[in-house]
C-alpha positions as CSV (number, residue, x, y, z in Angstrom):
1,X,240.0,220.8,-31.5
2,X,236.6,219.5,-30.7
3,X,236.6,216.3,-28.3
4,X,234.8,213.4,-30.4
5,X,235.1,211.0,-27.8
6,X,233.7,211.3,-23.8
7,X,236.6,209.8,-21.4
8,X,235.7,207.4,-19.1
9,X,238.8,206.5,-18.5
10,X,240.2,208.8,-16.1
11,X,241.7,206.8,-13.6
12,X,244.6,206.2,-16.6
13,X,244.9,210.0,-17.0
14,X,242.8,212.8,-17.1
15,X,241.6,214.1,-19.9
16,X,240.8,217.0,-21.0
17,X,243.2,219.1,-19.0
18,X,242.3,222.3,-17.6
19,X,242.6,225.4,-20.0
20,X,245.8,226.8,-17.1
21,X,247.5,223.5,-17.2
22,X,247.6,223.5,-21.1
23,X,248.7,227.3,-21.1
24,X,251.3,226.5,-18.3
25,X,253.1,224.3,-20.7
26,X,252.9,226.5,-23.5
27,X,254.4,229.4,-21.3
28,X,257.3,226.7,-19.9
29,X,258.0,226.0,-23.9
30,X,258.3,229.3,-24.6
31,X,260.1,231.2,-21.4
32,X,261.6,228.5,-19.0
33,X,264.3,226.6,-21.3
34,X,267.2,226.7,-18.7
35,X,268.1,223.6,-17.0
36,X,267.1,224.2,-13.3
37,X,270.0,223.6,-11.2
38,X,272.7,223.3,-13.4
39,X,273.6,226.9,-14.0
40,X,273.7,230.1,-12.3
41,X,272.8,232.1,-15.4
42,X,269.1,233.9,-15.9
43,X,267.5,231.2,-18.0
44,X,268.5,228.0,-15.4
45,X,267.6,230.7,-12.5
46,X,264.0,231.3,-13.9
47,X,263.5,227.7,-14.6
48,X,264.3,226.7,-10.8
49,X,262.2,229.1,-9.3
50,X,259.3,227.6,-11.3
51,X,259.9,224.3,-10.1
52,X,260.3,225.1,-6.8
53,X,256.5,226.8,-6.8
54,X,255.5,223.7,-7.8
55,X,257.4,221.7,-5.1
56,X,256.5,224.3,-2.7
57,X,252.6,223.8,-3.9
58,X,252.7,220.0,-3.8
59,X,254.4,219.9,0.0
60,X,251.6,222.0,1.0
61,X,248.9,219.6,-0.5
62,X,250.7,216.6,1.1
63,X,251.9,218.0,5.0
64,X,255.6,218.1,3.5
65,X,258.7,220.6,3.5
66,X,259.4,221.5,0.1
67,X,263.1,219.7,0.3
68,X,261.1,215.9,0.7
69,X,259.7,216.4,-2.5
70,X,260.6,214.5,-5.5
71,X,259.4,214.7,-9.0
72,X,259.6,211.4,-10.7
73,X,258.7,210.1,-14.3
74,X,255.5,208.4,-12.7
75,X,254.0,207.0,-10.0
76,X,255.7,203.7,-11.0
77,X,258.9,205.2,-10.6
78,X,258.0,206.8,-7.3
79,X,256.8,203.2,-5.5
80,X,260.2,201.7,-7.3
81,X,262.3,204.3,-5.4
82,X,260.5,203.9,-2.2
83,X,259.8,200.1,-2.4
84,X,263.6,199.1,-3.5
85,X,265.2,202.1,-1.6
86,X,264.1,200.6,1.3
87,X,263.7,197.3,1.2
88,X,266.5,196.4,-1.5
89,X,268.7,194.7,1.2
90,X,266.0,192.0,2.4
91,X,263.6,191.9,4.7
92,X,259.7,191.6,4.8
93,X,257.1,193.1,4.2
94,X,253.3,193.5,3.8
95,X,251.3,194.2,0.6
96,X,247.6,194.6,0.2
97,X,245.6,192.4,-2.4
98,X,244.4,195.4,-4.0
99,X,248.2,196.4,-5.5
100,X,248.8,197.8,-9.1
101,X,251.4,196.1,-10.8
102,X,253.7,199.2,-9.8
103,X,253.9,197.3,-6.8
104,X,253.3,193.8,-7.1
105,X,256.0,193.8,-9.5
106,X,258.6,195.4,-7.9
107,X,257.7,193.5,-4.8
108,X,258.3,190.4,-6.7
109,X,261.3,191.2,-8.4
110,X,262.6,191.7,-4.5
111,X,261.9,188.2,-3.5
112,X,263.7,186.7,-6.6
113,X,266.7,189.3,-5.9
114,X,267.7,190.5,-2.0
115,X,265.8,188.1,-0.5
116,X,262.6,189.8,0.3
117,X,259.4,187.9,1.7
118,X,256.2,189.6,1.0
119,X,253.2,188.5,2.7
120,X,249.4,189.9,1.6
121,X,247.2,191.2,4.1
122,X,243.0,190.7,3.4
123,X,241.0,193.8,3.8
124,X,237.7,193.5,5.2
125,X,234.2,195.6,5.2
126,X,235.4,196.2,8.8
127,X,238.5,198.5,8.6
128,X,239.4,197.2,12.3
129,X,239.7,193.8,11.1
130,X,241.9,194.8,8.3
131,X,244.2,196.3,10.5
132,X,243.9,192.8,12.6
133,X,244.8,191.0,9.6
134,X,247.8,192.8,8.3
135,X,249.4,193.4,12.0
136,X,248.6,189.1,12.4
137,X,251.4,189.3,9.5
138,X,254.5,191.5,11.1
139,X,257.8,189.3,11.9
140,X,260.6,190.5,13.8
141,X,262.3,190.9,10.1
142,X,258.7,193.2,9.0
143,X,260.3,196.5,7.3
144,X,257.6,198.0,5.7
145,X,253.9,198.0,4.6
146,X,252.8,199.1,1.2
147,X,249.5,199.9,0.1
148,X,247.4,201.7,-2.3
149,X,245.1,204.3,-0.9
150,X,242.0,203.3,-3.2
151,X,242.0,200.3,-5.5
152,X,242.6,201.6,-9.2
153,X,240.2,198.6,-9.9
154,X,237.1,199.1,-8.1
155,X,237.9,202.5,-6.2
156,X,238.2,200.6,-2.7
157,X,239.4,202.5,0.0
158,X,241.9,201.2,2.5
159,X,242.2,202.4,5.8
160,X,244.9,204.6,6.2
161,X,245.2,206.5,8.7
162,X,244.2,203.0,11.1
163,X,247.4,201.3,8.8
164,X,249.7,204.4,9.0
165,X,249.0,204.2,13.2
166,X,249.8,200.3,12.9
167,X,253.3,201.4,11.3
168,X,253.6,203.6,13.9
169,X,253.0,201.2,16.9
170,X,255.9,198.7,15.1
171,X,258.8,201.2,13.9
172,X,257.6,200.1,10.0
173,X,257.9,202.0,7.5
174,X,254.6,203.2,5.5
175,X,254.4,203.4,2.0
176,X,251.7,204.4,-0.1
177,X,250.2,204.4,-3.4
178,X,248.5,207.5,-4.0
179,X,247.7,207.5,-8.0
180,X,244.0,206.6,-7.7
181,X,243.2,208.9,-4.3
182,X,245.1,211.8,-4.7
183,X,243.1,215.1,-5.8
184,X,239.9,213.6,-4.8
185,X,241.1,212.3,-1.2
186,X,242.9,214.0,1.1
187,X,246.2,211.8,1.8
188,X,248.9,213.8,4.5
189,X,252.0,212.6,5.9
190,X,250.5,213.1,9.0
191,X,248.3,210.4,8.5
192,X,250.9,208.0,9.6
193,X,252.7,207.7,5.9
194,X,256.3,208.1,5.6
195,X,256.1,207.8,2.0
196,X,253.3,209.4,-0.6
197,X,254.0,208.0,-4.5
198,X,251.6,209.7,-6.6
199,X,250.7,209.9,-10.3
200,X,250.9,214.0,-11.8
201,X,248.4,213.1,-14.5
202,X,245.7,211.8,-12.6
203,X,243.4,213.6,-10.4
204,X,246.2,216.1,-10.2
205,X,245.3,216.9,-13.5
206,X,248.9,217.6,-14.5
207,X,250.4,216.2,-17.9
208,X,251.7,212.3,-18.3
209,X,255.2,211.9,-17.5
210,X,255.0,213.5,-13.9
211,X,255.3,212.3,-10.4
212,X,255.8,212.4,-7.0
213,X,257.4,211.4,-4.4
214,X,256.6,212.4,-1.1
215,X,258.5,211.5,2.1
216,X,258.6,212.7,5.9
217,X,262.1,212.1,5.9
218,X,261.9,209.3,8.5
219,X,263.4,206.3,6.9
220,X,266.2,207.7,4.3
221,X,266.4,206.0,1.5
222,X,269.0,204.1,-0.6
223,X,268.9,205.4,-4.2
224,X,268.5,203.0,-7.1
225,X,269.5,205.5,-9.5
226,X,272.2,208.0,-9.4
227,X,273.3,210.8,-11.9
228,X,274.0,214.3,-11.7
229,X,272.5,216.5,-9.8
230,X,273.5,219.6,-9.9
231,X,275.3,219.8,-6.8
232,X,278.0,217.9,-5.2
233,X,279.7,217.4,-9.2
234,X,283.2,217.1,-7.1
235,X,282.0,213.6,-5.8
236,X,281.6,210.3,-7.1
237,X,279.3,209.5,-4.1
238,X,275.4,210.2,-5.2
239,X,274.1,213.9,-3.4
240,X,273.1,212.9,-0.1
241,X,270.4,216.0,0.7
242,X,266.9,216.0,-0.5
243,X,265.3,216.4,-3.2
244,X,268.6,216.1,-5.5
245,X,269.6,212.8,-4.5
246,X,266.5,211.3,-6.1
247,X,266.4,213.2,-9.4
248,X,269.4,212.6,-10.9
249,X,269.2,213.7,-14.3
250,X,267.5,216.9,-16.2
251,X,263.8,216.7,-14.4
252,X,260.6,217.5,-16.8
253,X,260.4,220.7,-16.6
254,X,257.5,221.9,-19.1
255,X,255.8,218.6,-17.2
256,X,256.2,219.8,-13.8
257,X,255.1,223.3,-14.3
258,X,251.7,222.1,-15.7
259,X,251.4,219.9,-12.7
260,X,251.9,222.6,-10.7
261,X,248.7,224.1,-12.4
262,X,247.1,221.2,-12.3
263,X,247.4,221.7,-8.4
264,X,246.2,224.9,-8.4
265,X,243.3,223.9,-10.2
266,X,242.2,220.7,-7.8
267,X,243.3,223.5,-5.1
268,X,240.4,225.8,-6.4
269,X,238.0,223.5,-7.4
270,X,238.2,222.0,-3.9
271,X,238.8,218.2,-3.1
272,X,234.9,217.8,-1.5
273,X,233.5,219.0,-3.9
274,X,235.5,217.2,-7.3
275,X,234.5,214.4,-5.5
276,X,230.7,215.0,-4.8
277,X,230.6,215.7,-8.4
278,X,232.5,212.3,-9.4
279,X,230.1,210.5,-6.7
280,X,227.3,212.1,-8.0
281,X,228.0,210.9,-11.8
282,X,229.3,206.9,-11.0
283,X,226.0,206.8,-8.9
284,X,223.9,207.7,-11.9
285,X,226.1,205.4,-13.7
286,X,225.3,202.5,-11.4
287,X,221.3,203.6,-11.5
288,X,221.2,203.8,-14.5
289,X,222.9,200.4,-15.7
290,X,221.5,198.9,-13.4
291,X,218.9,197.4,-15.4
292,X,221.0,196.6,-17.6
293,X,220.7,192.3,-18.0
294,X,223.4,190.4,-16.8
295,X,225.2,193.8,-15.5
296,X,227.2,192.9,-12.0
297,X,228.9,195.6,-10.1
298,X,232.0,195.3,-8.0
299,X,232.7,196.2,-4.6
300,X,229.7,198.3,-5.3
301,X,228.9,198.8,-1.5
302,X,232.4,199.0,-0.4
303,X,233.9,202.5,0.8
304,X,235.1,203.3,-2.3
305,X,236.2,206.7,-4.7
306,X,234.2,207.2,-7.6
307,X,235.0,204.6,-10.2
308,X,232.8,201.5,-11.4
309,X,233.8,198.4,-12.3
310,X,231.4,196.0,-14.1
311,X,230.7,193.3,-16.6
312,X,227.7,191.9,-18.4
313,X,227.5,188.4,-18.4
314,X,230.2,186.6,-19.7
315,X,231.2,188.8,-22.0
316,X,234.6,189.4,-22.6
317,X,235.6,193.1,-21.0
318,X,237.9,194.3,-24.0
319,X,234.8,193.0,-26.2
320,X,232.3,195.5,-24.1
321,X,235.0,198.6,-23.8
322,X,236.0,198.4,-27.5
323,X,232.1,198.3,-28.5
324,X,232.0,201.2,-26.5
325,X,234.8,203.0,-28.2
326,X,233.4,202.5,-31.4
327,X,230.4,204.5,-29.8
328,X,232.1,207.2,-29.0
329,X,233.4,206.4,-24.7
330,X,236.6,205.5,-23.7
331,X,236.6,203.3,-20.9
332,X,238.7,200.2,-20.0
333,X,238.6,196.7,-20.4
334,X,240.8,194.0,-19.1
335,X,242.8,193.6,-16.0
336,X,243.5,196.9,-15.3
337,X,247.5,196.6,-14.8
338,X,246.1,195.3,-11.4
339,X,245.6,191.1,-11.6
340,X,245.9,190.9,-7.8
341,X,242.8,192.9,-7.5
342,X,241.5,191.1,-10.2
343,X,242.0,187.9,-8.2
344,X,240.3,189.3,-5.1
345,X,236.9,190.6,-6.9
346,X,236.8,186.8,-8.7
347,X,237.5,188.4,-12.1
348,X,240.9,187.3,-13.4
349,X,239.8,185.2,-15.9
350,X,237.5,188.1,-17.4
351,X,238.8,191.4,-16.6
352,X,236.2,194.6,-16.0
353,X,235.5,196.9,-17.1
354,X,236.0,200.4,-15.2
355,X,234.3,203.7,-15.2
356,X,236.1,206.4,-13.9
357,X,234.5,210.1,-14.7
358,X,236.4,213.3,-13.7
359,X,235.4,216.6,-12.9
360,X,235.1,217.4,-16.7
361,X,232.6,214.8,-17.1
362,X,228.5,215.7,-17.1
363,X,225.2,214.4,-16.1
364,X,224.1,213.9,-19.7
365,X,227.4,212.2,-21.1
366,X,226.9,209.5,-18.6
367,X,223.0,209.5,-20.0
368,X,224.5,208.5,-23.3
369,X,226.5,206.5,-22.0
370,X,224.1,204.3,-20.0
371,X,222.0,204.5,-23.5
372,X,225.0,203.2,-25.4
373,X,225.5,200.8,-23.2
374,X,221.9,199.1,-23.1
375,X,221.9,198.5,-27.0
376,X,225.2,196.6,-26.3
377,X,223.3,194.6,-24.1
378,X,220.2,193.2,-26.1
């Protein structure tokens, strides 16, 4: 089918997917149908060994064993695990004011629920002041320190590695938010994180309905959901040993073995170089809307990943992205699922919208686009 519309909208999902990932799925539809895990026979057999190349693929990527890796629904579901797993008896902990609502929300349901305090660190131009600012936070009760690698908002990158060492220097535990950085950042374990969450269908370039979770294995974690596993069926008690005891239930296994294309593919493609490419098209973005009147950029000269957030005027941000659609770009409008970024760029009230190419993306779609977007603006 021919594309008729140029996404600019990638930091929601990917799209289009690499020719593998799409054949990947095909080939799980039509050759793993077992139920990995739950049966000795051939077909459950064939299945498993599939998604243990993908495991075994994504622990590479990430500085893991294959065992501390989890597939999840999403990245929201990873962050829920991690966040509640960990912090679901009380405690506090420290957020930054960049957070997706796969966060913030959790986070908040904690304080209403098991007595959780979360405080919000401010992140500066200087990374060593952010770090200043967040440890100026830690209590004696401090569990834990979430974050998102890059802001899904603006594309502002935290400093992780200078966080993860904070975590290290107090006993806390490190959480973080891959979805935006991961496949065009490089994000280990050994960057100080005990726990990666990451979207499949992102810069992964893997199929919706995939996650990770990612974990050194440092801080075990209390489960919020239990279910069958596959192993330990005898006991009521949830499987203690990883990577069962966090996906209870029949995982995605069509889903997973795309993702585990969709690694291949960033694999081959190269990190550096997706992202030169990506850099490359939001700078020509930003040149080239630039004369655009009443066009203002955010956190435009920030360390950032490739995406653009903007608005013209006062123009509504839905009212600019759906004019847009209606020319033939998807991009998004609004807040984002992100209002606590939105309150730190001063755009709340009006949303953004957000620019996010992928590797798929060209030189001359974002010509038309800029073009589409000056008629808008007259």
């Amino acid at each position: 089918m021919k594309q008729t519309i140029i996404n600019f909208d990638n930091s929601a999902t990917s799209f289009p997917k690499p020719v593998s990932v799409r054949r990947a799925c095909a080939e799980a539809l039509e050759r793993y149908g077992g139920n990995p895990g739950r049966s000795g026979h051939r077909l459950s057999v064939r299945a498993a060994e599939k998604i243990y190349e993908t495991r075994s693929l994504a622990a590479q990527m990430f500085g893991a064993q294959p065992e501390n890796v989890a597939f999840t629904a999403n990245c929201t579901y990873a962050l829920n695990m991690a966040i509640k797993g960990i912090m679901q008896y009380g405690g506090d902990m420290i957020i930054s004011p960049y957070e997706h609502n796969s966060v913030a929300r959790p986070v908040h349901r904690l304080t209403e629920t098991s007595k959780v305090n979360v405080s919000i660190g401010r992140v500066y131009d200087d990374d060593d002041e952010t770090v200043k600012a967040f440890e100026k936070l830690i209590t004696d009760k401090t569990k834990c320190i979430c974050v998102t690698a890059a802001s899904n908002v603006t594309g502002r990158v935290l400093p992780i590695k200078k966080l993860g060492d904070l975590c290290k220097r107090h006993g806390l535990c490190f959480i973080v938010d891959g979805a935006q950085a991961c496949g065009v950042q490089e994000l280990k374990l050994s960057d100080g994180i005990n726990f990666i969450c990451t979207a499949g269908h992102k810069s992964l370039y893997g199929p919706s309905g995939t996650g990770l979770l990612i974990t050194d294995g440092e801080f075990p974690l209390s489960t919020i959901i239990e279910g069958g596993t596959g192993a330990t069926s005898a006991e009521l008690v949830q499987t203690p040993t990883m990577p069962e005891k966090l996906e209870s239930g029949t995982v995605n296994t069509v889903g997973i073995i795309g993702l585990g294309e969709g690694i291949r593919f960033v694999k081959r493609q190269g990190i550096d170089r997706i992202r030169q490419h990506e850099e490359k098209l939001c700078r020509r973005f930003i040149e080239g809307a630039g004369t655009v009147r009443g066009i203002k950029f955010y956190d435009a000269h920030a360390n950032r990943l490739p995406i653009a957030a903007f608005n013209i005027g006062d123009i509504p941000s839905e009212q600019i992205a759906s004019a847009l659609s209606e020319k033939g770009f998807a991009l998004r409008g609004g807040l984002q699922c992100a209002p606590l970024a939105h309150k730190t760029i001063g755009t709340l009230s009006q949303g953004a919208v957000r620019f996010s190419p992928s590797v798929f993306n060209s030189e001359k779609q974002v010509d038309r686009l800029v073009s589409a977007l000056k008629t808008l603006a007259v």
